[in-house]
N, C-alpha and C positions, 0 to 999 in steps of 0.2 A: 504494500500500500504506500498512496507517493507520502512523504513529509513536505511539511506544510507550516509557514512562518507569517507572522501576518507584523506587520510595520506600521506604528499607527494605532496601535489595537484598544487604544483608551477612549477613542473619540466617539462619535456615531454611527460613521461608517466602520470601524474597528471592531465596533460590539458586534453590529449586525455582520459582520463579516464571519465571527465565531460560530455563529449560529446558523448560519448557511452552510459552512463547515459540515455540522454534528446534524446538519438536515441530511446531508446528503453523505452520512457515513456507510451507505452501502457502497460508493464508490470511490469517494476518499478514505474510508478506514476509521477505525474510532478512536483510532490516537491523536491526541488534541492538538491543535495546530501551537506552536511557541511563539508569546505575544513579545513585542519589543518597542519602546518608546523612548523617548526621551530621558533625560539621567534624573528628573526631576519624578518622576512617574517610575522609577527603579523601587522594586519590593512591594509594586500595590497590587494588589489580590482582587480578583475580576471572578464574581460568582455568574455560572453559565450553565450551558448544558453541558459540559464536562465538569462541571465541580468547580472548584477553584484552583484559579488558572492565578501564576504570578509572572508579573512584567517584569523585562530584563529590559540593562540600558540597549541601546541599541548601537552595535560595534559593526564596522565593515565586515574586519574578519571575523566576527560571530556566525555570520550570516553568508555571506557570499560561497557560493559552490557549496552550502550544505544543506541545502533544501531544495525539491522537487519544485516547491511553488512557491514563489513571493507577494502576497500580498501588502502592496502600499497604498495606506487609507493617508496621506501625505499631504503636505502643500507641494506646490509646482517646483518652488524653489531645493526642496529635499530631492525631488524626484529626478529633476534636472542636476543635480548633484552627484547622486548615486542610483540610479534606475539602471543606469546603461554597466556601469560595474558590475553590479549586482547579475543581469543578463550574461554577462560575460564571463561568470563565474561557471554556467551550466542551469542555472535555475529558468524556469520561466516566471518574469516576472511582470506581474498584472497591478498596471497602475491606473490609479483612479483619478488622478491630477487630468488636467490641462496640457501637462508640460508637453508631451509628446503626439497630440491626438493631431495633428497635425503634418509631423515629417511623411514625407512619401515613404520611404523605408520602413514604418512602424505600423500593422494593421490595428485598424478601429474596427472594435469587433462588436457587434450582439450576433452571440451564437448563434443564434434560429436564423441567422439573415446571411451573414457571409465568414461563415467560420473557417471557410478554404481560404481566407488571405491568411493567416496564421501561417499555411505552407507555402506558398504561391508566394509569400515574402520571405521567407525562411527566416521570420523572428522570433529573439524567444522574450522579447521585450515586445507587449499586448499595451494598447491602451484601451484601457473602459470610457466610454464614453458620456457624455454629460447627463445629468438626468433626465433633462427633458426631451432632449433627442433620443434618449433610448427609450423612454416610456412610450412617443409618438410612433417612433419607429415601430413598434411592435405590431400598431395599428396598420401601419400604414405601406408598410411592405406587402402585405397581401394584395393591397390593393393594388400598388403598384405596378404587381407579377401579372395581376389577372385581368387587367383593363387599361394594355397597352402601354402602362408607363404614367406617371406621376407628370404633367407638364408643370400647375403652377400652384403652389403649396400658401396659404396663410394660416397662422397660426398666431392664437392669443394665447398665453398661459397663464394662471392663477398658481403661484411658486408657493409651497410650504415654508413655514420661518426656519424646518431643519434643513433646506439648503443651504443655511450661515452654519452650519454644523450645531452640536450641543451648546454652544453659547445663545445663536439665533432662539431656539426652541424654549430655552431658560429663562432669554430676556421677556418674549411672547406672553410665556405664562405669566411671570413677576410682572411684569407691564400693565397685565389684566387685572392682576390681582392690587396691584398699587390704584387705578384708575377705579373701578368698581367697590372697593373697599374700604381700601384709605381715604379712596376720593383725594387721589394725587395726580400729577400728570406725569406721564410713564415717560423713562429717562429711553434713550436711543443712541448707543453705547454698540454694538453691532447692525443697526440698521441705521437710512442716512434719517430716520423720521422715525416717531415710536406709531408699530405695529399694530398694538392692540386696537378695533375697532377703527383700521385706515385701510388701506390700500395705495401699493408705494409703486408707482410706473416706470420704475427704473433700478437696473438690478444687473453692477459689475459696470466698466468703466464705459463711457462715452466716446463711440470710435468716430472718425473723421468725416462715414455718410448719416451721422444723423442715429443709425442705432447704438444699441451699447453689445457689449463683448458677448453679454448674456444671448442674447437676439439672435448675432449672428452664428455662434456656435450651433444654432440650432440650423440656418444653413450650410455651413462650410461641412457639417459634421454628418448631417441626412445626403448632402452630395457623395459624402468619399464612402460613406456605409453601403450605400446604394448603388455606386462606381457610375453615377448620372451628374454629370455637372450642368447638364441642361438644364435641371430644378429649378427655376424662379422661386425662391422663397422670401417671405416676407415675413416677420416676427414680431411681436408686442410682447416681453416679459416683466408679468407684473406680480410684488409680493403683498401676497392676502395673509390673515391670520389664522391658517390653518397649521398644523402641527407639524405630518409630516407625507401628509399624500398631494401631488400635485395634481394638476388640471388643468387640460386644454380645449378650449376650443378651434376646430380644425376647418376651413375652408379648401376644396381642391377641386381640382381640374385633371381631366385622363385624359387620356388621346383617344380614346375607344368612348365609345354611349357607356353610363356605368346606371343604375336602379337602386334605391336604395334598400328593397327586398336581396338583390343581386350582392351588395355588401354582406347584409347579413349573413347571409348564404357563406357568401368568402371565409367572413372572421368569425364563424360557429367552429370551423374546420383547424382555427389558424393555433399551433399552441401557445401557449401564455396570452392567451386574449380570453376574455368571457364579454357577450356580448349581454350587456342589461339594458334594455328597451323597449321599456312598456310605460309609455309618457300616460296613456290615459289613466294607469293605475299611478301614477308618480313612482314608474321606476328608472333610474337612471343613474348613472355612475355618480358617485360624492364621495371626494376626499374621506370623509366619518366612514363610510363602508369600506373604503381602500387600502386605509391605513391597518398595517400587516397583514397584508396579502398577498401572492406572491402573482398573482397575474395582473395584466391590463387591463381594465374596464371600459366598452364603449356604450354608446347609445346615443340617443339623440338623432338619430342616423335618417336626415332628411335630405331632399332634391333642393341643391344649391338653385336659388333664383337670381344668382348670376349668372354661374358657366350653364345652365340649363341640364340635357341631358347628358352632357359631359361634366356634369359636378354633384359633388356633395358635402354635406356639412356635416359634423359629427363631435361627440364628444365625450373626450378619453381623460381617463382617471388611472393615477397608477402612485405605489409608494413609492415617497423617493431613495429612501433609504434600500429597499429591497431590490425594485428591479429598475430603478436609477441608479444606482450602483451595487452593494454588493452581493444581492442574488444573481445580476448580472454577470459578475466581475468569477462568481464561482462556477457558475454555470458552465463558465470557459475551462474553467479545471477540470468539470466535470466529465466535459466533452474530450478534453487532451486526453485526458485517463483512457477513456471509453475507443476513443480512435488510437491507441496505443501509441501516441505521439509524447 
């Protein structure tokens, strides 16, 4: 069974990463992955579903060439440091940052969609990609496959406060709880505005056309997953106060006539999708039902009154923490395993 190190492993994506782990111990094994953080987070004891697990500082040569899989729950700047070491050493290592989801040489992967660049690039340095492009993605590759290609993509998101990671999630609640309670006005210390009862339309830095960095990863990042640079996309990333499940609303255009029965049809079939769409009963994907759950949620699933019979509108819910990153990011292990790669 492979050995398995996870970097990072104090944060949100770190825990959820354990747990994905010991979800899937028929194929990774039930020897617990070895957590490693920073020196300040050295000897602190993490209860899980292995029992309790203790953090170790985290050393090059602790780590490098002695593990089957490297999980980094990281900043960009860590990963951009040590990813490609780390790679070099024999590990495959799955990082969760920014830093690399971009080089031509490094595939961005979601399993279910293009897990053959892994070989076809011959890396063993993976990037996971961002949350909200992978949770879309999930949706939207189906469609893609089955109705000629994806021409022109908009997309709105409502971002959970755990995309700031465990601080975002902590400030959210405390925030709530100072404004409702104390009847205080909640400080914004992680976010550029306090969250509780707002909605913030802007999220990660301000690039040169007018969107911000958030936006466009969700272009640059559905183009290279999907090997289509043709995609016209267009983004709105905004933060709501939900916890930790995101949400998008989806506008698109196909090359082919598409139905919105004809979707359904698609994404009942698709894995890690469940489609919930029974508007006259009020059922419909929300954040509240998403949050820890390991699939994608659509619904809403109506005939765009734009693109006409070339379009649809729809609306996907997914955790961010699970399958925006690290049910994602294991699922890759999963699959390495399984293809005996």
């Amino acid at each position: 069974m492979p050995s398995i190190a996870i970097v990072g492993a104090t944060g949100a994506v770190g825990i959820e990463l354990v747990a994905c782990c010991h979800q899937n111990i028929s194929v990774l094994g039930d020897s617990p992955p070895r957590l490693f953080a920073s020196a300040r987070s050295k000897g602190k004891e993490i209860e899980g579903p292995y029992g309790k697990l203790v953090i170790e500082e985290f050393k090059v040569e602790d780590v490098k060439g002695k593990f089957d899989f490297v999980f980094l729950a990281v900043s960009g700047s860590f990963s951009e440091q040590f990813a490609q070491e780390l790679a070099e050493g024999g590990s495959y290592v799955i990082d969760n940052s920014s830093a690399f989801r971009y080089h031509p040489t490094v595939p961005l992967v979601v399993p279910e969609i293009n897990f053959s660049s892994i070989s076809s690039l011959n890396s063993k340095l993976i990037a996971n990609p961002n949350c909200t492009t992978a949770i879309a993605a999930m949706a939207l590759w189906p469609v893609h496959k089955k109705f000629g290609g994806i021409k022109k993509l908009i997309v709105s998101t409502y971002q959970a406060a755990s995309g700031a990671g465990e601080p975002g999630m902590k400030e959210l609640l405390e925030g709530a709880k100072a404004q409702l309670v104390e009847e205080k006005v909640p400080e914004a210390k992680v976010f550029s505005h306090p969250l509780p009862f707002n909605c913030i339309p802007m999220i990660d830095k301000l690039q040169p056309n007018g969107y911000t960095k958030e936006e466009m990863k969700v272009a640059w990042e559905t183009k290279k997953i999907f090997s289509d640079d043709s995609i016209a996309v267009s983004c709105t990333a905004v933060r709501i106060p939900t916890i930790r499940a995101h949400a998008e609303a989806i506008t698109l255009e196909t090359a082919d006539t598409i139905t919105p029965s004809a979707v359904v049809e698609c994404l009942s079939t698709s894995p890690g999708v469940v489609v919930v769409d029974d508007p006259i009963n009020n059922v419909y994907p929300m954040p509240l039902n998403c949050s820890g759950t390991d699939d994608v949620q659509v619904g809403r699933i109506r005939r765009s009154e734009v693109f006409g019979d070339n379009g649809v509108d729809m609306f996907v819910c997914g955790d961010q923490l699970l399958r925006g990153a690290a049910l994602n990011a294991v699922l890759i292990a999963v699959k390495l395993v399984k293809e005996g790669m």
